[in-house]
Residue, then its C-alpha position, 0 to 999 in steps of 0.5 A: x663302201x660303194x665305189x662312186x662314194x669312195x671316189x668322191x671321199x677320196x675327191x675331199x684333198x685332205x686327210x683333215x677335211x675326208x674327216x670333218x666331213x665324215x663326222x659332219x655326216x655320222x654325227x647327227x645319226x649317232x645323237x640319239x644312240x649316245x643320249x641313250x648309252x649315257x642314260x644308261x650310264x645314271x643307272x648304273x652303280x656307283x662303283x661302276x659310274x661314280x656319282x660326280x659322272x652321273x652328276x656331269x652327265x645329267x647336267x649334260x642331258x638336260x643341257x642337250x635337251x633344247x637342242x634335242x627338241x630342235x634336232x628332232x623338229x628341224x628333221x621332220x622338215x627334212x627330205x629323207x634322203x638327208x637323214x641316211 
């Protein structure tokens, strides 16, 4: 890790909050890569991904599916210094 961005993590008073902010940064990078790995997981057997997952899952794709047109559309409006 870059010495100046270890300091200001460590700037961050708590453990609880060097996490939140953390995950407020990783997250929005991993969307896409985890949509992908669950939908891999629907084609998987059944003895691998039971059918009721597989259900749950695509119940959530689907759900995910407005909010993922809005996160695509919201980033071709951001600076892409934002985006790494």
């Amino acid at each position: 890790m870059e010495e100046g961005l270890r300091r200001a993590f460590k700037a961050i008073p708590t453990e609880k909050a060097r996490i939140l902010v953390f995950v407020k940064q990783a997250a929005p990078q991993l969307l896409e890569e985890a949509r992908l790995v669950l939908t891999n997981c629907l084609s998987q057997p059944d003895d691998v991904v039971p059918a009721r997952m597989k259900e749950d899952i695509a119940d959530a794709l689907i759900k995910d599916s407005d909010f993922r047109a809005n996160r695509l559309k919201a980033a071709e409006h951001m600076p892409s210094g934002l985006l790494h």
